[in-house]
C-alpha positions in Angstrom: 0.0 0.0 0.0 1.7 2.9 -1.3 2.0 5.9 0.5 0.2 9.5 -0.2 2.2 11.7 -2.2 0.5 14.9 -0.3 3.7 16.9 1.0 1.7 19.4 3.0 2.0 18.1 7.1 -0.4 20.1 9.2 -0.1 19.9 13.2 -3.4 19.8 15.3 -3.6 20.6 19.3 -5.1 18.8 22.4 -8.5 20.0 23.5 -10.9 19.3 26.1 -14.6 20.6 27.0 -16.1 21.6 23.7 -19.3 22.8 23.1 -20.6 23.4 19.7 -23.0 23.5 17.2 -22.1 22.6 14.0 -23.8 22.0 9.9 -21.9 19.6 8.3 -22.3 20.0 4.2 -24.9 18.2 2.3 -24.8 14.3 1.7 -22.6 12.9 -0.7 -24.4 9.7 -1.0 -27.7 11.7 -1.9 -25.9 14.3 -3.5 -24.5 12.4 -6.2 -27.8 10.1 -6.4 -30.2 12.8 -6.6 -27.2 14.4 -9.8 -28.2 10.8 -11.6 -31.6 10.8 -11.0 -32.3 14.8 -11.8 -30.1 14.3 -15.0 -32.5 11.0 -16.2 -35.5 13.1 -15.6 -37.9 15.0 -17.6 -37.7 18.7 -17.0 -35.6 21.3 -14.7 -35.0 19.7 -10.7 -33.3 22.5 -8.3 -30.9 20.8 -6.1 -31.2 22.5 -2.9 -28.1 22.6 -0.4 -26.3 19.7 -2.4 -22.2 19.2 -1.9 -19.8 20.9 -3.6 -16.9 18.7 -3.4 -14.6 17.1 -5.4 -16.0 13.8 -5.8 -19.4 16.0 -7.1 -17.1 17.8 -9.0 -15.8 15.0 -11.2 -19.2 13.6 -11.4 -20.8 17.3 -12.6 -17.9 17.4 -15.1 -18.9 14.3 -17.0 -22.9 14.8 -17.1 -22.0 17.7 -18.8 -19.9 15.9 -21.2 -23.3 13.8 -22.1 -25.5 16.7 -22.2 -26.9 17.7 -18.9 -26.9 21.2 -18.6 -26.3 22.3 -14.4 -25.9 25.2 -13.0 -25.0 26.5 -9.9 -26.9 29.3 -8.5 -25.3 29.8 -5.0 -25.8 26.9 -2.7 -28.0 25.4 -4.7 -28.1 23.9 -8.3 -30.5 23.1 -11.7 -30.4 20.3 -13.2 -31.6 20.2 -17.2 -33.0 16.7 -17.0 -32.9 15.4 -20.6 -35.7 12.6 -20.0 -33.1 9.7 -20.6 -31.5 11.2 -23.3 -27.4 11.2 -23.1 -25.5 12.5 -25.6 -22.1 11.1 -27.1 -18.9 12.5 -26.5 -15.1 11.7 -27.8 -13.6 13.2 -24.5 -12.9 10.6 -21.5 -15.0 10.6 -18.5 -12.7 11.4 -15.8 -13.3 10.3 -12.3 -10.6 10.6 -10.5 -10.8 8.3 -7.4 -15.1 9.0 -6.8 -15.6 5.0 -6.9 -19.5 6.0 -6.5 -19.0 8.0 -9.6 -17.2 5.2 -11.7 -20.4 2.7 -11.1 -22.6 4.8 -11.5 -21.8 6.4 -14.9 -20.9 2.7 -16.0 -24.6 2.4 -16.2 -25.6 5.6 -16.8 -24.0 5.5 -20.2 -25.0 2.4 -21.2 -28.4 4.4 -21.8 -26.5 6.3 -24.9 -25.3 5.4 -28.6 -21.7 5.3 -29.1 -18.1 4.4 -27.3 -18.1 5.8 -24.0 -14.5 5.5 -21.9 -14.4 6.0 -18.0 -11.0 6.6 -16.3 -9.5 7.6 -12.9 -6.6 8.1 -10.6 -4.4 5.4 -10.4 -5.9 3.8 -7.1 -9.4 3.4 -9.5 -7.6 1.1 -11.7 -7.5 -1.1 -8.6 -11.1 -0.7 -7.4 -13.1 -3.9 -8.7 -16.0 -3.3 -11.2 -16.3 -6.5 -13.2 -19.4 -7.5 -10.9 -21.1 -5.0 -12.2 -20.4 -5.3 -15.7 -20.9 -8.8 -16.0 -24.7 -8.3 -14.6 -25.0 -5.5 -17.4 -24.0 -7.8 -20.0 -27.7 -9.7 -19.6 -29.1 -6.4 -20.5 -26.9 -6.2 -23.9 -24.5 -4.3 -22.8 -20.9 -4.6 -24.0 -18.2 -3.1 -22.4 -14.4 -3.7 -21.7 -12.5 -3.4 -18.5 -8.5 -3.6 -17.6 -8.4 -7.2 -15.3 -12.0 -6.2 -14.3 -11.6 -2.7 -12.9 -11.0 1.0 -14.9 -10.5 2.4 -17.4 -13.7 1.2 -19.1 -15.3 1.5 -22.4 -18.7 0.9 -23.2 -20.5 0.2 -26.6 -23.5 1.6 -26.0 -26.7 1.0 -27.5 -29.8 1.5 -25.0 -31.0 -1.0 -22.5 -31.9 -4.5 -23.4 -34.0 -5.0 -19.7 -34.8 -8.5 -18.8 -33.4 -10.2 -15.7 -29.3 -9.6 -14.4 -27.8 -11.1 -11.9 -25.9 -9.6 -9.9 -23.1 -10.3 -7.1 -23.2 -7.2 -4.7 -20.7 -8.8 -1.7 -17.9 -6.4 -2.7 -20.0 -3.2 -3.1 -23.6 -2.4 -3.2 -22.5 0.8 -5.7 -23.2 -1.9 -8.3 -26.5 -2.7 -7.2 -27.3 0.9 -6.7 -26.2 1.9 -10.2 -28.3 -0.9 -12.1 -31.3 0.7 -9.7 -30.9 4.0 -11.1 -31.1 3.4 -14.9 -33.0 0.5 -14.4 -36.5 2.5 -15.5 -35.2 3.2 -18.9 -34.7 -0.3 -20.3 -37.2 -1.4 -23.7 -37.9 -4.6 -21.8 -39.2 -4.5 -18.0 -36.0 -4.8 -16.2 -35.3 -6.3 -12.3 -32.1 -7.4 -10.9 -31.8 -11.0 -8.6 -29.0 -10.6 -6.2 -26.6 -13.6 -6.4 -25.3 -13.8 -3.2 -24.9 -11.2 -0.1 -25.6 -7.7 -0.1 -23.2 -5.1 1.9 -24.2 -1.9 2.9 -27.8 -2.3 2.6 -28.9 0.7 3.6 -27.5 2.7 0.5 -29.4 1.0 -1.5 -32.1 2.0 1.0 -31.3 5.2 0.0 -31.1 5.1 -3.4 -34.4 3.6 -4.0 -35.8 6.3 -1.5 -34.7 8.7 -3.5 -35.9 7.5 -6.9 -39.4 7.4 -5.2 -39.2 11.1 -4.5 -38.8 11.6 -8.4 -41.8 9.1 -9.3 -40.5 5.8 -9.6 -40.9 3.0 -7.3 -39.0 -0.4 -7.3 -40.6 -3.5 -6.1 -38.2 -5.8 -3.7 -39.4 -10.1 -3.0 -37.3 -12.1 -1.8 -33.9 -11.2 -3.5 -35.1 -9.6 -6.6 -35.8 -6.4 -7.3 -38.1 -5.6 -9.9 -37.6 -2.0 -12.3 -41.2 -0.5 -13.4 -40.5 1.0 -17.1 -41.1 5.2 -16.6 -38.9 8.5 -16.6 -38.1 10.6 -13.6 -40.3 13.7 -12.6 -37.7 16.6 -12.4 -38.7 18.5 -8.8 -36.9 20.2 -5.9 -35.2 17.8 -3.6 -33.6 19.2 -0.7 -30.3 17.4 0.9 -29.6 16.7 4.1 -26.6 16.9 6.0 -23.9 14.4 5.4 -23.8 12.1 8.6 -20.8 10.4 7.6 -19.2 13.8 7.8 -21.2 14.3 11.0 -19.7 11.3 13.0 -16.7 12.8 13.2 -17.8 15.3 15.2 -19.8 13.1 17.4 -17.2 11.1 17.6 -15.4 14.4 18.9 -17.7 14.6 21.3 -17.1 11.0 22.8 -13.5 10.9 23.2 -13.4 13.9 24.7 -16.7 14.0 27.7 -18.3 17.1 25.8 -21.2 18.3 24.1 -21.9 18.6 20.4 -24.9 19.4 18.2 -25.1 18.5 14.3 -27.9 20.9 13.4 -28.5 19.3 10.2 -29.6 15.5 10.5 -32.6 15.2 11.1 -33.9 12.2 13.2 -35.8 10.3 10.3 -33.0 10.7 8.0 -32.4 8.7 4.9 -28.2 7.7 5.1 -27.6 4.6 7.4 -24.6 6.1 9.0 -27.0 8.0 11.2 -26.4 4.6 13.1 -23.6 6.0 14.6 -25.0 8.3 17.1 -26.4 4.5 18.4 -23.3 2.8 18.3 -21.6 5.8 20.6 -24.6 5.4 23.1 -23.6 1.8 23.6 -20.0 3.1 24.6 -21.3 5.0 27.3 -22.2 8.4 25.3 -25.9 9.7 25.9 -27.8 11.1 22.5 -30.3 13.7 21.6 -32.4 13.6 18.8 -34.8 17.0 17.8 -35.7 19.3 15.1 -32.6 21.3 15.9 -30.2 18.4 15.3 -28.6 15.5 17.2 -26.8 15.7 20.0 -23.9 13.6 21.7 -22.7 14.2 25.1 -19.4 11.9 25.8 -19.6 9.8 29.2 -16.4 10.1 31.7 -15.2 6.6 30.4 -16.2 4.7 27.2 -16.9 1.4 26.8 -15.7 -1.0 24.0 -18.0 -2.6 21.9 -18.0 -5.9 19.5 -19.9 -5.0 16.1 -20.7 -5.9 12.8 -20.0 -2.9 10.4 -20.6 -4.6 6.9 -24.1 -2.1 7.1 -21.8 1.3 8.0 -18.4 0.5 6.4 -17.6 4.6 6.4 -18.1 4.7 10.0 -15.2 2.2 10.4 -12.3 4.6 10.6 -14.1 7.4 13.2 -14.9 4.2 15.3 -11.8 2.3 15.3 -10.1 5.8 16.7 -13.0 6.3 19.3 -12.2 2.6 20.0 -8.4 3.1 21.5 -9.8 5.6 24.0 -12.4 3.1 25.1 -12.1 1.0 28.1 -11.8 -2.6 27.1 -11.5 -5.0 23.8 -13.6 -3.6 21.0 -14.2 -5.8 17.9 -14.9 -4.4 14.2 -16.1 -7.6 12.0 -17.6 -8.0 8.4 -15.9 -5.0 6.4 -13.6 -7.0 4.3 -14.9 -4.4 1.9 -13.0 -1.6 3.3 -10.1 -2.7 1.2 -11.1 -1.7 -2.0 -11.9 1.7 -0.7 -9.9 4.9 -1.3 -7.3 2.9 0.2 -7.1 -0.4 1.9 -8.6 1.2 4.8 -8.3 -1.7 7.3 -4.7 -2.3 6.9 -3.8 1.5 6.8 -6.0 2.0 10.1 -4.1 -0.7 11.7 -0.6 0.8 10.7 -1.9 4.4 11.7 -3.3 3.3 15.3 0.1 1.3 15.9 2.0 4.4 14.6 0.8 6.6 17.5 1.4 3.2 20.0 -2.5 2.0 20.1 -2.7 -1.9 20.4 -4.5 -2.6 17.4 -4.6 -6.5 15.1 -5.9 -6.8 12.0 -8.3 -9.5 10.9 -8.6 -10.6 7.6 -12.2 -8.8 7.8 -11.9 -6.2 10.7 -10.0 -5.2 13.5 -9.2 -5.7 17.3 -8.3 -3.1 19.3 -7.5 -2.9 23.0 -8.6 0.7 24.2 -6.9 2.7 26.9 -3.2 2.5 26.2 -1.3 5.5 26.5 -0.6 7.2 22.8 2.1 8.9 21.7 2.2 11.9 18.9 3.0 10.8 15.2 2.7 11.8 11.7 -0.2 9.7 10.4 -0.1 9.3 6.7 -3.5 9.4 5.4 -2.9 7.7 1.7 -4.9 10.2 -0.3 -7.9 8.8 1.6 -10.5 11.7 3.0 -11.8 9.5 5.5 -8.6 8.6 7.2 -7.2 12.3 7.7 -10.9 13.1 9.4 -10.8 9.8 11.5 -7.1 10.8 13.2 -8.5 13.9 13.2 -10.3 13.4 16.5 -6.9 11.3 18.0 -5.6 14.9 18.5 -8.5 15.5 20.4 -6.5 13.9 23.5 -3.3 12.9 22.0 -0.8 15.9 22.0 1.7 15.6 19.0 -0.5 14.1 16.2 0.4 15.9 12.3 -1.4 14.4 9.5 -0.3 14.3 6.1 -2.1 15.5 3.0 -4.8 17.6 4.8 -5.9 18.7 1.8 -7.5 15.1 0.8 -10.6 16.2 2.4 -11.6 17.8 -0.3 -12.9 15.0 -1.7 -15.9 15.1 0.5 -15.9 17.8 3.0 -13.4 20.7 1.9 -14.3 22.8 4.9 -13.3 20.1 7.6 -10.5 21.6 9.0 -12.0 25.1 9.3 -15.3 23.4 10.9 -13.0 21.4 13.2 -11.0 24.3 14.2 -14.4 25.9 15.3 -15.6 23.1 17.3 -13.1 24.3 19.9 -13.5 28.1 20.4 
């Protein structure tokens, strides 16, 4: 696992007794849904509050390239929907390392005429997608892959329909992306899962969100069955990101304090709300109202055992929160984490050892042993987003800690570090 190339090393400080209020930026799961769906629709949808990041970026960059007109006005954004219609283009859909992205414009395309080719950042062209390909193949597509993952290019030709099948154990992205397009196909379309499903509750999401824009999908047993329509261009307003929220919840824990995330609401779509749960079984006590959630850290947390294969982006704010807890806690079921932005389970287990936790790594988790003293370090964050905002809240308690490539954030939350800085004034 190759080391980030970021030469920028920033140095956080110790701090105790925080009390804050905080809005996190919109979703990036919804954001870059509600970009697929808004662009398959029929009409003009106004994206209200949506991210602007650089994973939404890339994936803004090449709807454009097939003929979706978006513009941003502000905070918020309108999308041209072109009723299914996508346009050929000669140029190279670039997206960078936004794996979301990647699967979901596989499919996306498909719905075209032409020769589409997908590329990305180096660690892409190690992120599987064959899965996902091989279940598009049943609905005539034709496509070609380097040793199943990007660059891609697709010979596109419209949907076939019909059944797929699909193997979703490695990522339910693929699932998700079939989902979306799904609609479009000249046949009735609907997908049998071959195999288990990880992270179910993005799927949850997607198909939540594709209900909002008028199309419902029908789920028996492990089928799931596409009606034929278009999508009905709206507004659709995004919640805050709670994946970008646990850190500061997470914040919250390690250190005994008090911290609101204004924007989550309790009945919110993204599973990862979860984790203001999984801190309340460590000890931490939660709030839930129409001004946010709150977390209020306990004097001394408690380790946990857990199966994370349903939250996998939780995985690195909890194994951090985890060292500081009293006790053994166990992370199990996210072998999936290591064909993230990184393998994230073997680079959380060299970080957390790096700064003299007591930490093993399992073939599909981690064990680590909470309450050691830690030691200052400079934690490499492999161009990953998620592991610079995860050793983010180590300096919380853990005077010395400098992490690497701050600037990876902006893949998903490019105003962490001024947000974080806040949380302790």
């Amino acid at each position: 696992m190759g080391s980030s190339s970021g030469d920028e090393i920033i140095e956080l400080h110790t701090r105790t007794n925080l009390r804050a209020s905080v809005k996190v930026p919109g979703s990036k799961s919804i954001t870059q849904r509600v970009l697929v769906i808004a662009s398959l629709a029929d009409g003009e949808s106004e994206l209200r509050g949506p991210l602007d990041s650089e994973d939404t970026l890339l994936l803004r960059n090449s709807l454009r390239l097939l003929g979706i007109s978006i513009q941003d006005k502000g905070p918020d954004w309108t999308i041209g929907g072109q009723g299914g219609r996508i346009l050929p283009t000669s140029q190279s859909l670039y997206l960078g390392n936004n794996g979301t992205g990647m699967r979901f414009l596989t499919s996306l395309v498909c719905l075209g005429q032409g020769t589409y080719r997908l590329t990305g950042a180096r660690r892409m062209s190690e992120r599987p997608i064959a899965p996902l390909l091989k279940a598009l193949k049943a609905w005539g597509v034709k496509a070609r892959s380097t040793d199943g993952c990007p660059p891609l290019e697709i010979d596109a030709h419209g949907l076939d329909g019909g059944e797929a099948l699909l193997s979703a154990s490695k990522s339910s992205q693929y699932l998700s992306s079939m989902l979306l397009i799904g609609p479009y196909a000249e046949t009735p379309a609907r997908i049998r899962l071959e195999g288990p499903l990880v992270s179910r509750p993005y799927v949850d999401m997607t198909m939540a969100v594709m209900s909002a824009f008028g199309i419902g999908v029908r789920e028996e047993g492990n089928t799931f069955y596409l009606p034929q329509g278009t999508y009905k261009a709206r507004g659709y307003p995004i919640e805050g990101d709670a994946s970008s929220a646990s850190y500061f919840w997470a914040a919250a824990a390690v250190t005994g304090s008090r911290i609101t995330v204004e924007n989550i609401p309790p009945d919110s779509l993204q599973g990862d709300v979860i984790f203001a749960d999984i801190l309340a079984t460590m000890g931490c006590s939660v709030e839930r109202g129409p001004g946010g959630i709150t977390i209020q850290g306990p004097d001394r947390l408690r380790a946990i055992e857990i199966d994370m294969g349903k939250w996998p982006d939780l995985v690195p704010g909890l194994a951090v929160v985890a060292a500081f807890a009293n006790g053994t806690t166990v992370i199990k079921n996210v072998a999936h984490l290591r064909i993230k932005e990184t393998d994230r389970l073997k680079a959380l287990a060299q970080e957390l050892s790096r700064i003299g936790a007591s930490v093993q790594e399992l073939e599909d988790g981690l064990v680590i042993r909470g309450g050691r003293d830690m030691h200052g370090a400079v934690i490499d964050t492999y161009r990953d987003h998620r592991m610079a905002m995860a050793f983010a809240i180590s300096s919380l308690r853990v005077p010395g800690i400098k992490i690497r490539d701050p600037d990876c954030v902006q893949k998903s939350f490019p105003s962490f570090w001024d947000l974080w800085q806040d949380i302790g004034r």
